[in-house]
Each structure stands twice: as C-alpha cells, then as structure tokens.
N, C-alpha and C positions, 0 to 999 in steps of 0.2 A: 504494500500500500504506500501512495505517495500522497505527499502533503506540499502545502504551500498557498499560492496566490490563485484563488481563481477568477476575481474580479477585482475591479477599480474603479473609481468614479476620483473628479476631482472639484474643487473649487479655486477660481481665481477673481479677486476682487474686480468690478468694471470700470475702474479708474488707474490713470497712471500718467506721471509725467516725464516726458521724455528728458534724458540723461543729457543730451548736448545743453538743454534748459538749462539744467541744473549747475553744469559747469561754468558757462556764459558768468550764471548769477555768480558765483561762488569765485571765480578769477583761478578754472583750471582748464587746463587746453584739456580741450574735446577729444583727441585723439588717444590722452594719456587714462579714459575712462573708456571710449568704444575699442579703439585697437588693444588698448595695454591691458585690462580688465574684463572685456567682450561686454561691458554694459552698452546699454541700448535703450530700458525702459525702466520703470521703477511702479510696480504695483502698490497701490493705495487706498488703504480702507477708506469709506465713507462716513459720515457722522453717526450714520445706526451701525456698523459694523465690527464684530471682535472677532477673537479666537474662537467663541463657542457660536457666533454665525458662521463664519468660515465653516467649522466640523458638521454644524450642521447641514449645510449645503452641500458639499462632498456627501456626507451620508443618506442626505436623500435624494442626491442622484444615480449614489452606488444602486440604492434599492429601487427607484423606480428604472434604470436603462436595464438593470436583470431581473424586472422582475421578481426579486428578493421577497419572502415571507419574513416580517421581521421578526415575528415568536418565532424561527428557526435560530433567529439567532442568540446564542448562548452568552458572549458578552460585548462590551465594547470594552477597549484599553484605548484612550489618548494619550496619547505622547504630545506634550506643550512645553516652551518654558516662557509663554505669556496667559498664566493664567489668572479669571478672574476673579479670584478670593483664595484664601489660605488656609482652607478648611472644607468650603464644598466644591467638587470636581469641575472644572469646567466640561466634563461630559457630560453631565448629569442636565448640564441648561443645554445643550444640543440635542439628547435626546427627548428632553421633555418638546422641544421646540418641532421634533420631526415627529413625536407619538400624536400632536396634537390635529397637523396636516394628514396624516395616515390614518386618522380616527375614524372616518366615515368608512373606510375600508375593511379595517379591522380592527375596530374596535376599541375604546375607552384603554390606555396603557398596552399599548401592545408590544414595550417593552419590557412588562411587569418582573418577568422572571430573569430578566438580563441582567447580569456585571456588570457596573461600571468602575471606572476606575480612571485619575490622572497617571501617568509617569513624566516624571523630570529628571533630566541630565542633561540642561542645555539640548546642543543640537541634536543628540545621539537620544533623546529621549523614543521617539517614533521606534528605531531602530531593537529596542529595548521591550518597544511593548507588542512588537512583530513578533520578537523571540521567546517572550513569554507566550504568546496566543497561539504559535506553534509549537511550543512542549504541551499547551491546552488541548488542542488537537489532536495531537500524538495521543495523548492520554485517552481522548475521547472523540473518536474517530468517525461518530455521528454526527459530531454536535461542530457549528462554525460560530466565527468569530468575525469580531471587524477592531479593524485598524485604523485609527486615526491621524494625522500628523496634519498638525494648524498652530498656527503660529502667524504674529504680524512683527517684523523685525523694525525697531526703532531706535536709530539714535538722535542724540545731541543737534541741533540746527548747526550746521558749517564743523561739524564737528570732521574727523579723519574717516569714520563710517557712515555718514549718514548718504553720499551715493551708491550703499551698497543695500540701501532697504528693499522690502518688499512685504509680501505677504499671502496667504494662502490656505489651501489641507489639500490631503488627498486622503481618501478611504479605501482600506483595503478588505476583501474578504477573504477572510484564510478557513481553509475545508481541507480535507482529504481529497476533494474534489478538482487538484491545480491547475486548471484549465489555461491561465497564464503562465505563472511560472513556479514546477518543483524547486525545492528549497532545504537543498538535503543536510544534515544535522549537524554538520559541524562551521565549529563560531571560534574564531579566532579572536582574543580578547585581551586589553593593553589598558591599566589606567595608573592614573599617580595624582594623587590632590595636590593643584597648583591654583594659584590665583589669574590667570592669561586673560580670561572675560568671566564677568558676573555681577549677579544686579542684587545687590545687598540692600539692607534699611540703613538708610541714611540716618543720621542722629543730629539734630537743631537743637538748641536752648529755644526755652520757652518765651524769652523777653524778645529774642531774634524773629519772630513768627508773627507778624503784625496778626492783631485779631483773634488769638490764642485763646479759647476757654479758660477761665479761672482753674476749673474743674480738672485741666490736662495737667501730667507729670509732668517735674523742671526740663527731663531729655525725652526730646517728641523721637521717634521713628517715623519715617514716612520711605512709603516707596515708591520708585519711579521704572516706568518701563525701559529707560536707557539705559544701557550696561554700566558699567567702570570695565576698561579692555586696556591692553598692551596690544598692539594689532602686530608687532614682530615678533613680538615673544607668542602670540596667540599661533600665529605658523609656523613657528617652531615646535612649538607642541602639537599640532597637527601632526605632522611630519613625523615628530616621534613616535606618538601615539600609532600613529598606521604603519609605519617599519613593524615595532614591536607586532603589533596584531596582526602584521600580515609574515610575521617572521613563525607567532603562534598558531596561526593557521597553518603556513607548512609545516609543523611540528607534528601538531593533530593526525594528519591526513596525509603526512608521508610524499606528499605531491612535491615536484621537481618545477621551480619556477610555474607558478598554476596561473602567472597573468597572463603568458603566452594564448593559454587553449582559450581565456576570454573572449567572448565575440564584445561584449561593452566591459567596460571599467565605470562603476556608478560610484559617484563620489560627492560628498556632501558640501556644496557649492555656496560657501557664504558668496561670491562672486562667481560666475563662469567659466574664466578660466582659470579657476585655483584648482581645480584635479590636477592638470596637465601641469603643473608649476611645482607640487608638492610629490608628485610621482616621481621625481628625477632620481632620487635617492633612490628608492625600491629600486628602480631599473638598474641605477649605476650600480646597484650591489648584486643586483642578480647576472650582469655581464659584466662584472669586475673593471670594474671602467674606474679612474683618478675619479676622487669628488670631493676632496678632502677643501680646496680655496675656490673663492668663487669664479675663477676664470674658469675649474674646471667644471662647474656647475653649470656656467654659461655655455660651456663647450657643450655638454652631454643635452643641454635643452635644443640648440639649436644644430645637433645631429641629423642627420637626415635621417638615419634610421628610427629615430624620436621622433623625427616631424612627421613621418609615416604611424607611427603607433596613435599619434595622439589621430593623426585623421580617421585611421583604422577603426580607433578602439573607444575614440572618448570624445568628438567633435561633436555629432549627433547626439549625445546626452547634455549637451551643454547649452542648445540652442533655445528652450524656452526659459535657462534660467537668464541667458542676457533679455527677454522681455520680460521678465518679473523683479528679479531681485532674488534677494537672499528671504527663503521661507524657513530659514532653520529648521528644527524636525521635517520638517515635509519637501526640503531640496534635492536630499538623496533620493525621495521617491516620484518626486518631478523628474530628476534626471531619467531614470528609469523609464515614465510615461514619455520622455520626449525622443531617448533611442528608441523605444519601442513605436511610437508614433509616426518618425521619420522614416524605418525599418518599411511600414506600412505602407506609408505612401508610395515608399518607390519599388512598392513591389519587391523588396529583398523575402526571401524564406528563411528565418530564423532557426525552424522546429528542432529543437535536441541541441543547439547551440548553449554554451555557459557564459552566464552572466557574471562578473564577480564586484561587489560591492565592498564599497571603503567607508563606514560611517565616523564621523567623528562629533564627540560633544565639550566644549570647553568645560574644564574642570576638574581632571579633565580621563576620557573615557576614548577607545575607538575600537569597532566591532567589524571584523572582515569576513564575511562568507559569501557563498556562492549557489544559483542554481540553476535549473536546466528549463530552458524555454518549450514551452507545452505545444501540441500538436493544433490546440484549439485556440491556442494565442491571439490569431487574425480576428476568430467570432467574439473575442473581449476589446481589443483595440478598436475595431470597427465602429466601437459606439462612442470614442472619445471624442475624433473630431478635434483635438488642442488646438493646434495651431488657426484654425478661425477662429476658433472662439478668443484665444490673443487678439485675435484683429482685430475683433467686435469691439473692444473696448473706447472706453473715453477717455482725452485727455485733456488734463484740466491744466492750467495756466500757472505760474511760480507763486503767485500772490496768494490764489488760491489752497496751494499745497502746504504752504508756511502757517496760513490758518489752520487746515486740520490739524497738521501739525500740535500747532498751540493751543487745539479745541476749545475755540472760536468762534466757529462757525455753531448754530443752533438747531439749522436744517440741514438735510442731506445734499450733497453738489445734485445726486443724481434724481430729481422730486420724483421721476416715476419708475424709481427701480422697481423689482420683481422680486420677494423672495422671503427671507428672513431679515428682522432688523429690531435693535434694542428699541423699544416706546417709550420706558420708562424708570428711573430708579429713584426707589423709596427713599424720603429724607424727613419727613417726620413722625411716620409712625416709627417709636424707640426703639420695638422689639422685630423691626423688619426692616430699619434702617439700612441702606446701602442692598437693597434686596434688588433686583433687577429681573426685568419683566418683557419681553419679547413678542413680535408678534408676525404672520406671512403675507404677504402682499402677492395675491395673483395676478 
C-alpha cells in the first residue's frame, strides 16, 4: 500500500503590486530584484483577509474541485507561523468558516469528528504537519487527512525584507489513495536552536505607551507580525540546515547522490531564486568540486553544468513564487504546484519520476525527503489552472499598498470580492473581547 498526496487545491490573495513599483519607491534598481532575486510580483492580503481566510479558501476548493466528502475527512493539521491568537488554532476559524458554506450540503458541522490542530516552526511548519498526517495515515489507512500551509509574510516598510512579501495556502489531501504524488517514508532531519528570524513579544514600559490602561502591568508585551531577522546569517543557516538533512537523508536510505534521479528539486522559496543559490554547497560536495572562498562559490554557481541543473531541475518550480512572494509554510508546496503545473502545460509525462524536497524553517529546522509522481497526477493538476489564475489578479498602486500595510484602510481595495473575509472583531463584550467573526461572499 502507498501513501501520500492525492489532491491539492490552492489559494492566492487577488491583489498585488508589482516589484519594479516597489523598487522605483524604495531607490533600488529594478534589475537587482527581477534578475538578481527573480521577483516580479508581491501578493497582498486585502482589509478582510488573514491566514485563516487564506486556509480557508484552499480548503474549500480542495473539496469542492474533488469533490471531497468532508466527514471523510479524519483531520486537518495547519502548519502557520502567522497565527491569529495564542491559544485557539487558526484552523479551527477556517474550518468553522468552510463547515458553514458546506452546511446546506451536509449538514450543521460537518467537520464535527475532525482534528484540528496548528503546527509552528517558522517556515518548515507545513512540512511538519505533512509528516505527521502521513504517519496518521500509515496508521490508518482508511481514514485521510488535509494539509494546510497559509501564511501572509510581513515585514518592516523599507525594511531589507519587505520586497520579498507575499502571501497565501495550499491544501493538501493525504490518503492511501496518492493519486498525485507517493511519499515514501523516509525524512531526513537537521535542527539547532539559533536566533536567524523570529517574531518575539516585544517588551515597552508602560509610561512609553501613550494611552496605556491604568489597569496594564509597568512591562507591556505586544506583538507584531514583522520578524527581528539577520537575513545573512538566516542563509547560512539555511544552507546548513539542508546539507545536514540532506546528508541524513542519504544516511537513512543508503542512496548514492539521490538529487541526480530528481526530476524537480522543491525548495522553500522565501524568494525565487534562493533554491538555486543555496544548492551550490550540496552539489559542490557531492562532485567534490573547491567551495571553500567565495570565488569558488561563484565558480561552481555559474558552471555550466549548474546552469543546466538549475534549468533541468529547479527553474519551473520557481516560477509562481516570483508572482507571489514569499508564502513561508506554503512556498515549498507552491513550488511543487508550479513544476507540477508547468510539467502540465507542456505536455511533459512525469508518471514514476522522483521529486525530492528541501524544506527549511528559521529556528531553526530542515526536512528533506522524497516521492514518486502518481500515474493519475495529470486528472489532479488539471483542475488547478495556476498560472491564470496569477493573471486574474489586481494590482493596486504604492500608496495604496503602504496603507494596508499600516491598516489604514477600513474597507476592502477589492468592494466586490468573492469569498471569505473577517466582518468583524469583538471589542466590548469583556469575555469575547478580541473574538473575531467571519463571513462568505458569493
């Protein structure tokens, strides 16, 4: 019996502004973010929109484009590391959000008997709650699962990160049934607690806090969606993280240089082309090639036999993250939707080909395994469509984006979206304070 991925569905916000914009305002040449970076777009939540719209949206397209029974399904695990509260899941407002459109169908909760659950580890969180919902699987070979990965990436205005935002989910179903892709059981695994990115509570005095309740302690916490990062130090730890884990993985599994048989290399894209930039290492150790200074670094990237690998192996996965941005948990499974998408289009035949994935999460964690592209792969792509759906979207103006930004703005840019979107959150009832309240727009 095989397991893994049988279906997907995804969500991408319908706003975005284009990245030449963004440099113009900022006073950085244009080229040193589309050629040197491969950005292009930058996906943008709207005023109603969060992490638990996004999941929801992916999961109710997962279920409506297959069809899906959702009392089949046994749990949901989101993997985020924008979630919103510290105590209830941001699953739990997705699924309530998609139990209530599915209502007429079947019925008042028709998630009742379902898991849920957040997982966080930074970016590698998705990746994590994959692994967990195929040992679920494995155990219970009846029963499936979905996967989430959503997430809205934010930083700082003019900050060294902030052209690399973006935002998103993708849902996954995992069955016994892998109709996309087998996912065979070994996990090559690498972590070390560092500080590289992470978004801590800040600590203010209370006299600092114009407008402060009497009522508040002298040291407030407060938290904010923008990281605290080291952005050289954060790719070095990258880089180590996936050597080790991809050094654990051939350990496990006995396998001789296993990127070779790869037909994609899926790699978790805070930018585009950061796979191809962070792989040089791996390579240069597996064909023993000088990598010790950075000439020789430079040498082995701009190799012709590298510059073939990266077209070969890892260009077509990279192509919708320069229209989106960076979706943290949900980039490595974007990557994956967009070789698989491209694959599609042009008619390439995948079936029995190995995919091998590089997940990484600042903090830092990186998970490398691998699996085999299903014989029914074409009848699950078929229904994504990505790349229009990129095209569809809208692009909203610099002034514009600096608003949401600093939530600003009071109405949505988009007044006749379609979908899921926050209505409302509680701020005077005491004991439902900060409760937030959702609703669908057909």
């Amino acid at each position: 019996m095989t397991f893994g991925i049988e279906a997907a569905g995804y969500y991408v916000p319908g706003l975005y502004l284009e990245i030449n914009e963004l440099a113009e305002k900022r006073g950085i040449e244009p080229a040193k973010l589309e050629k040197g970076l491969g950005l292009h777009k930058m996906g943008l939540a709207d005023v109603h929109e969060d992490a638990a719209t996004f999941a929801a949206e992916a999961l109710l397209k997962l279920i409506k484009d297959y069809a899906i029974n959702p009392k089949e399904i046994a749990r949901v695990y989101l993997g985020t590391e924008s979630a919103l509260d510290a105590a209830k899941p941001t699953a739990s407002y997705a699924i309530q959000m998609v139990e209530k459109v599915l209502e007429k169908e079947f019925g008042e909760r028709c998630f009742k008997n379902c898991d849920m659950v957040d997982m966080t580890f930074a970016c590698v969180g998705g990746v994590d709650a994959l692994h967990n919902s195929l040992d679920f699987v494995r155990v219970n070979p009846d029963k499936k699962a979905v996967v989430i990965a959503s997430d809205y990436a934010k930083y700082e205005l003019a900050s060294s990160g902030e052209y690399t935002q973006g935002g998103g989910a993708v849902a996954l179903l995992v069955s016994s049934q892998p109709d996309l892709l087998e996912i065979e059981n070994h996990w090559g695994v690498a972590s070390e607690s560092v500080f590289d990115f992470f978004k801590p509570r800040r600590q203010y005095k209370k006299e600092d806090l114009n407008g402060a309740p009497e009522a508040y302690p002298d040291k407030i916490e407060i938290f904010t969606d923008e990281p605290v990062f080291d952005g050289q130090y954060s790719n070095q730890c990258y880089q180590d993280r996936i050597r080790e884990a991809y050094d654990h993985y051939k350990e496990i599994t006995g396998k001789v240089k296993p990127y070779e048989n790869w037909k994609y290399l899926i790699f978790h894209l805070p930018y585009a082309f950061h796979g191809k930039r962070v792989f040089t290492e791996i390579y240069s150790l597996e064909n023993g090639l000088p990598y010790g200074t950075p000439d020789e670094q430079k040498a082995v990237a701009k190799s012709e036999n590298y510059l073939q690998l990266i077209q070969h192996k890892i260009e077509k996965t990279q192509r919708a993250s320069s229209e989106i941005g960076n979706m943290y948990t949900a980039s490595i499974f974007m990557a994956l939707l967009s070789g698989l998408q491209t694959s599609f289009n042009e008619n390439e035949e995948l079936t029995g080909t190995e995919i091998g994935f590089f997940g990484y999460g600042s903090g830092s964690k990186s998970k490398v395994f691998s699996g085999k592209v299903s014989e029914n792969w074409k009848n699950v792509v078929k229904k994504w469509d990505l790349f229009t759906s990129l095209n569809n979207r809208t692009a909203i103006d610099f002034e514009t984006y600096e608003k949401l930004h600093r939530k600003q703005l009071q109405q949505s840019v988009n007044a006749d979206y379609k979908g899921f979107g926050l209505t409302f959150i509680e701020s005077e009832n005491p004991v439902l304070n900060g409760a937030r309240y959702y609703s669908y727009q057909d």
